[in-house]
N, C-alpha and C positions, 0 to 999 in steps of 0.2 A: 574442668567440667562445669563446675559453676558460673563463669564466664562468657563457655557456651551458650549457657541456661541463660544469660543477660542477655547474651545478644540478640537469640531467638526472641525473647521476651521483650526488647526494645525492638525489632524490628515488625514481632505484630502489633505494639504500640503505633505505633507510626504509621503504618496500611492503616487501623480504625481512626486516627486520629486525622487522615489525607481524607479518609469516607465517610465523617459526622457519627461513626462507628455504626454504619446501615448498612453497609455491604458485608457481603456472607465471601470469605475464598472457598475458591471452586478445590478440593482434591484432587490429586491425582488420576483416580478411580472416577471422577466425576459422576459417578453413583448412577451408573450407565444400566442398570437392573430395575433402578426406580424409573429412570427415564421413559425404558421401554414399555414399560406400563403404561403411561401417560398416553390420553389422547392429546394429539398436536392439533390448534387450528392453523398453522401453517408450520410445512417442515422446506428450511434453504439447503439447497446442495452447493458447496463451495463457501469457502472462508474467504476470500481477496477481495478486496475493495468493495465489489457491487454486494455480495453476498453481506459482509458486515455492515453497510450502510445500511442495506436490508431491515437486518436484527436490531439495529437500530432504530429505525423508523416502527417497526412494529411495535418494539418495546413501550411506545408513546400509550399504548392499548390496553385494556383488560381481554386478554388473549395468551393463547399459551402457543410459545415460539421455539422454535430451534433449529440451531445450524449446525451443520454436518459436512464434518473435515476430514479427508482423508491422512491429511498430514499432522504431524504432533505439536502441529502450532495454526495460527491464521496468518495469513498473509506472505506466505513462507513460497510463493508460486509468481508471477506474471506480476502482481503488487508489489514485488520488493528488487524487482531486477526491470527499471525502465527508466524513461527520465526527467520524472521525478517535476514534471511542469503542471503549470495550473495552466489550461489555453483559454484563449479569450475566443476565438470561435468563428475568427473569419475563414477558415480551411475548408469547415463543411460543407456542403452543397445547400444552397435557400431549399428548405420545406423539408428539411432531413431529420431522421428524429436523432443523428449527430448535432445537425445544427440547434434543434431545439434542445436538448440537454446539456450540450456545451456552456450554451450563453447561464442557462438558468443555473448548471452545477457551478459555472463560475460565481452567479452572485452567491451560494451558499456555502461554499467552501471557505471563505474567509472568515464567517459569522460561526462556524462548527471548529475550526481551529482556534479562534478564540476560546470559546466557551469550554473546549476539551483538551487546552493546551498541548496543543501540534505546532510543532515548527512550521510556519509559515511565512514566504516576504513576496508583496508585489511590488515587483521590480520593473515588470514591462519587460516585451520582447520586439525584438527588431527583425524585419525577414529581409534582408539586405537582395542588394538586384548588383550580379558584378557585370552584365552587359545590358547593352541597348533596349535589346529583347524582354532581359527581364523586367523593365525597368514600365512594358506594359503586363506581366504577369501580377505585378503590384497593384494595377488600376485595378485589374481585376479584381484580387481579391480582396480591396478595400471596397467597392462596390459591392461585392457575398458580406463582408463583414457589417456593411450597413443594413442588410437588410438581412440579416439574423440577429440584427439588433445589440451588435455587439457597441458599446460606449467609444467615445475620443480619437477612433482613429485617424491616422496620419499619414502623409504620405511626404517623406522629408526628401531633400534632394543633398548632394554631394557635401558641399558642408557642413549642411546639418546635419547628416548623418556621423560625419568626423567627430564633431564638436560632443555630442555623444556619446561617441565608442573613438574615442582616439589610438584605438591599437588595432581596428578594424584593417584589410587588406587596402591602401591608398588609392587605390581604384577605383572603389566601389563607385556605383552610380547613383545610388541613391535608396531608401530603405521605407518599409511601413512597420510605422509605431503603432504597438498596441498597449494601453498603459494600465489596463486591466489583466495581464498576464500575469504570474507568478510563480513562484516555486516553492515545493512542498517536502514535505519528509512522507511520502505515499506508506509504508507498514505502519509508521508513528499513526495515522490518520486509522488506518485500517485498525490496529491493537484497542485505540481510542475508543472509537464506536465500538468494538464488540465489548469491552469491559464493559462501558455505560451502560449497555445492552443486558448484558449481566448482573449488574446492579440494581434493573429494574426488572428483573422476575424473567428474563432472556435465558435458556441455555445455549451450550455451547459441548459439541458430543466432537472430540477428536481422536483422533487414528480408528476412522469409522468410512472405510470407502465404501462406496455403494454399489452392490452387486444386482440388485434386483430390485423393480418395481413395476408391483400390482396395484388393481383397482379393484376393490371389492364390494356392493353395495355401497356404494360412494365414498370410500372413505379407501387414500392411499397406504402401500403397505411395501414401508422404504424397509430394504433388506442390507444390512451391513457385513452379510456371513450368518453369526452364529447369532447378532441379533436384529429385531425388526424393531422399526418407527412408523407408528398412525398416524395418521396426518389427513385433517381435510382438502387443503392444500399445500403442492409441492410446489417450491420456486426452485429453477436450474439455471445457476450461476456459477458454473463448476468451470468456465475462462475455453483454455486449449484443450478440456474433455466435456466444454458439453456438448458435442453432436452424440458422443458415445452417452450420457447420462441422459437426454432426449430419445435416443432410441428404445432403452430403458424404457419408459414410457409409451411411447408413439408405436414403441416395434419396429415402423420404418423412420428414421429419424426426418424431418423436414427440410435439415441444411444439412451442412458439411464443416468443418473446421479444419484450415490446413496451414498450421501454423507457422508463422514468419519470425525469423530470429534475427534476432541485434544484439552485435560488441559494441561495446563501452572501452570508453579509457578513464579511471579516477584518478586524478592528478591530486598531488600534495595543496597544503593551504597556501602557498608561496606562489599558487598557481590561482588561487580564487578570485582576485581583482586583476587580474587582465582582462574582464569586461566585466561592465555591469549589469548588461538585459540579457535574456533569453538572447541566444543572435542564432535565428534559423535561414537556412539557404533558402532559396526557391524552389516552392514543391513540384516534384517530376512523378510519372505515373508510378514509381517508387517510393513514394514517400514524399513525408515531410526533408529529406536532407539528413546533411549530420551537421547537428547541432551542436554550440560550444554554451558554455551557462556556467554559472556560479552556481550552486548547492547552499542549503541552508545552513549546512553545518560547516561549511565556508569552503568547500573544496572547488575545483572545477570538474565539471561531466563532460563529456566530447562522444559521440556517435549518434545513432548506431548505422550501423548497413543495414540492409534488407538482403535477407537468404531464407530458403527451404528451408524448415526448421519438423520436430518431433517433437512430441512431447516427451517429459524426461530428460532430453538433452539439451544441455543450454553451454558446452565447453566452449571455449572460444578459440580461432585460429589465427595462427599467423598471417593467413592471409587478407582475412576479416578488418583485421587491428592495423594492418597496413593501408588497406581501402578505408577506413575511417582516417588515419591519421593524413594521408593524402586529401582527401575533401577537406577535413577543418580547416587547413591551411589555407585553402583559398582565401576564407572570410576572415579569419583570425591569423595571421603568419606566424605569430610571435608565441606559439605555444611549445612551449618546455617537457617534451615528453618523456626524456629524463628522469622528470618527476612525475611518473605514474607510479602512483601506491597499488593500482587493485586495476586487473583487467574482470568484465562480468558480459555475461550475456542473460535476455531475456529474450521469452515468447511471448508473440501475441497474436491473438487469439482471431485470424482473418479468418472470417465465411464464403460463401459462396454467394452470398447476397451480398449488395454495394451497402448494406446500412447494419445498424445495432438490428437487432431484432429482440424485442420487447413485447412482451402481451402474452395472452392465455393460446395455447398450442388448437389447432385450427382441429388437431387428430384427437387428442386426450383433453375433457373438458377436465378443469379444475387444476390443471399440469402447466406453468408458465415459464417462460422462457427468458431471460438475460442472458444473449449471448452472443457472439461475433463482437465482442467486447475490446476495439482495437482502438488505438489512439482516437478521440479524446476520453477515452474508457474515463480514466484516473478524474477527471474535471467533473465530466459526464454523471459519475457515481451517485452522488446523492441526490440529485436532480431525479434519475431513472430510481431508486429507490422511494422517494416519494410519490411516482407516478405511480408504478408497482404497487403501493399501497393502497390507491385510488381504484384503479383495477383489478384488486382483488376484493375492494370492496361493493362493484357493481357486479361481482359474480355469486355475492353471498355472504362474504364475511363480516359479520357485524363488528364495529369500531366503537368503543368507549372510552372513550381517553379517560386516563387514570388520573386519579385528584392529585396525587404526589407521585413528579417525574425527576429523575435528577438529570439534570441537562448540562453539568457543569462537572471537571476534575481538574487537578492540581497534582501538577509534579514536577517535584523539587531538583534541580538542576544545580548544583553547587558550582560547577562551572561558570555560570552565569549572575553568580551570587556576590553583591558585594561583602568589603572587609565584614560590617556589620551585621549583616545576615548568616553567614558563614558560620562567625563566633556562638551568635541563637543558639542554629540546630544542629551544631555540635555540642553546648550545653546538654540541649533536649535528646540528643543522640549521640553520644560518642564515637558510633561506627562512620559518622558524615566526617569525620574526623580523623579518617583513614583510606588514604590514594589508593589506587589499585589499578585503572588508567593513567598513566602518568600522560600518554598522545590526548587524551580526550580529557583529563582529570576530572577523571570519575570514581565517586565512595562506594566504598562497602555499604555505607548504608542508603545510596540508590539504589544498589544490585538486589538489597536484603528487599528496600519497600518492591522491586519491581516483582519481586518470586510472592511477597503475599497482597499482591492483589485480585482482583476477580476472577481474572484468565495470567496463572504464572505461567512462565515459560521451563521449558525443562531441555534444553541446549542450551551451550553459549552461544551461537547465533542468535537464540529467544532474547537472548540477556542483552547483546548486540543491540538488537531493533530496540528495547526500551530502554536501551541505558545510553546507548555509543560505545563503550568500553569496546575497544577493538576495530574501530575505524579509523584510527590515527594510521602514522606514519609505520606501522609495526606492523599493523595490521593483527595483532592480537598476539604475537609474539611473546612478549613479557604477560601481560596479563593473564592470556587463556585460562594457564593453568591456574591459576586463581580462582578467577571467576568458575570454574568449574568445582574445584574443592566446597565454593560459596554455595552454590546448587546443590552438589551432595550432601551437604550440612542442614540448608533449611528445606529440602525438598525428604531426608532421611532417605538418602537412594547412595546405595555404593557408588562411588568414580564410574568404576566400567560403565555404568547405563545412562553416563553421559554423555550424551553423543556432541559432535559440534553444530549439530542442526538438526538433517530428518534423521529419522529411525535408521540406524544402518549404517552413518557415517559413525563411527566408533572412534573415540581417541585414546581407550586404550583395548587395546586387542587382548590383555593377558600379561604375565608376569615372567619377568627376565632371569629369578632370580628367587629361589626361597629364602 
């Protein structure tokens, strides 16, 4: 018991000593009784990408903010199941407000991963042409990518393309380089901004879906069930349900959402340098293609299709998995499917209109909208989140930027740590001092700092997105159980009400045995 008491006690050491000892952890209960008191000057519907970028950007404000998550974490939806690219922004169409947020989320994305320590590499991506044909689909859209302003690109021919990607299909015709491309760790970004967010006077209200919403004498009135949130303004960023949370509001909704799903293959690390760019096909009224890419955390990605999709459902099929691993090969032959660790699928989140749709709802004044949020959403995000803030301030909301912002966080990655660092803060922490991933090698005392920080997670999937532990070659196999026992210990919540992600997925059901 005493040791317990250490550990607990060196692991909130270590959260106040990563936060200059200024950030406050959020409980469990997140004090959802004080909240709803609060007048909100804006309330966000939806945690993934756009919505946290949001809280974010607000946060910069003397303003009272908050986000509202139906699920028991952020970025647990459409954020954590994609691929995982930063685009450079020749795709869009000239004058599109894809195109304009593309280019501009690209230049900020690099500058916010620095500063909030997100896995990030620009690597550059390649859209290869395997015939004649497409070899004018490339003029093309390095001409859209000139003039959306996108930086350096290229248009390389047969050798140079080799010389490049030497494991590329031998055919190829010739490719466009973009060297502003990149790839990202999309929840790491997302978890990122909302803590920051949280640490500057942001809430954050989760397993709080939203059932109703009134306007009363100007002031909205978001219903979660059994509680309400006031708010002057509402932003709806809620992915592949906000037509339905727009209705909410409007009564008639303005769009549609009718979501599109894509398999994935995650191939082992043995699999991660058989290329080095982004290598996208040439895009068909389907899509971008299925793409082959390197991963940050070094693995390889390959898909998706394009299917009918629902919300809630994201299982993946055999026949899916078989039409992605057919296309890759075209561009890439040489991939090893063998070695796929983890099949996934995602949704996203296509409208009925050709663009993002962004701005204050034409039906409900003070009601605004992010949404139709579909590839280049992830790039797109903070770009549309700063605009968002511009826009809600020519409708009313006053802006005062706050004298003391934290714009910066830090997190300790032992994996990445040399001999001499290692030894430090396991001095300073004995639990950094103790494996628990042996695929990802990952400490107990990451798992401990990541559960007391501003937004803990209360799954091992939560523990997942901020730590890794459980992305290796196991896929969580040896660990789980671990890291689960870790959660119930410093979160003081029995095993059972562990789940391995949302609410419902249950890893233990009950007892075998008195």
């Amino acid at each position: 018991m005493m040791w317990l008491a250490v550990r607990q006690a060196l692991g909130a050491w270590l959260f106040s000593r990563h936060n200059n000892g200024k950030a406050q952890r959020i409980s469990l209960s997140t004090s959802r009784k004080e909240m709803i008191q609060r007048m909100y000057d804006v309330a966000i519907v939806g945690g993934g990408i756009c919505g946290c970028s949001l809280l974010y950007e607000l946060s910069k404000y003397n303003l009272k903010a908050v986000l509202i998550e139906k699920e028991n974490d952020v970025a647990i939806g459409t954020t954590k199941a994609n691929s995982a690219i930063v685009h450079a922004g020749y795709d869009p169409e000239n004058g599109t407000a894809m195109a304009k947020y593309n280019v501009e989320g690209n230049r900020m994305i690099k500058q916010l991963c620095e500063q909030l320590d997100v896995p990030y590499k620009q690597i550059g991506s390649l859209v290869v042409a395997l015939s004649e044909d497409q070899l004018e689909t490339l003029k093309v859209l390095k001409q859209r990518g000139d003039k959306n302003g996108v930086p350096d690109l290229k248009l390389l021919n047969h050798e140079e393309t080799l010389v490049l990607e030497p494991n590329l299909n031998p055919e190829v015709k010739g490719a466009l380089l973009a060297p502003t491309a990149g790839i990202i760790s999309p929840w790491e970004l997302a978890i990122a901004l909302a803590e920051t967010a949280v640490k500057n006077g942001a809430e954050v209200l989760l397993r709080s879906e939203v059932a109703e919403i009134q306007k009363e004498n100007g002031v909205f009135h978001v219903s979660t069930g059994d509680k309400t949130i006031q708010s002057r303004f509402v932003v709806n960023a809620a992915g592949v349900l906000a037509d339905k949370v727009s209705s909410l509001a409007e009564k008639v909704s303005s769009f549609t959402i009718s979501p599109s799903k894509g398999e994935y293959y995650l191939l082992d690390k043995n699999q991660g340098n058989i290329v080095s760019h982004v290598i996208f096909q040439c895009p068909t009224e389907l899509g971008k293609g299925v793409l082959v890419s390197p991963t940050v955390h070094g693995n390889l990605i390959v898909g998706p299709n394009a299917e009918k999709g629902e919300a809630g459902h994201t299982g993946t099929t055999a026949d899916g998995l078989d039409y992605v691993r057919k296309l890759s090969v075209l561009s890439v032959p040489g991939i090893s499917f063998r070695d796929s660790i983890r099949n996934f699928a995602g949704l996203r989140a296509n409208s009925n209109q050709d663009d993002f749709i962004v701005g204050e709802s034409k039906i409900q004044k003070g009601f605004f909208q992010i949404a139709g949020i579909k590839s280049p959403g992830l790039t797109a995000a903070p770009a549309i989140a700063a605009d968002m803030v511009r826009m809600l301030e020519d409708a009313g909301l006053e802006l005062n930027p706050k004298d003391y912002f934290v714009n910066t966080r830090k997190v300790y990655r032992f994996k990445h740590m040399d001999a001499a660092e290692r030894e430090q803060i396991i001095v300073q922490n004995p639990l950094y001092g103790r494996i628990v991933c042996r695929c990802e090698t990952v400490t107990e005392g990451e798992i401990v700092d990541a559960l007391h920080r501003p937004l803990p997670p209360v799954s091992v999937d939560g523990v997942k997105r901020r730590c890794g532990c459980g992305m290796g070659r196991c896929q969580g196999g040896f660990c789980g159980p671990r890291v689960q026992e870790i959660i119930a210990r410093e979160l003081g919540l029995p095993m059972e009400q562990i789940p391995l992600d949302r609410d419902g997925m249950n890893i233990i059901t009950g007892t075998t045995k008195q």
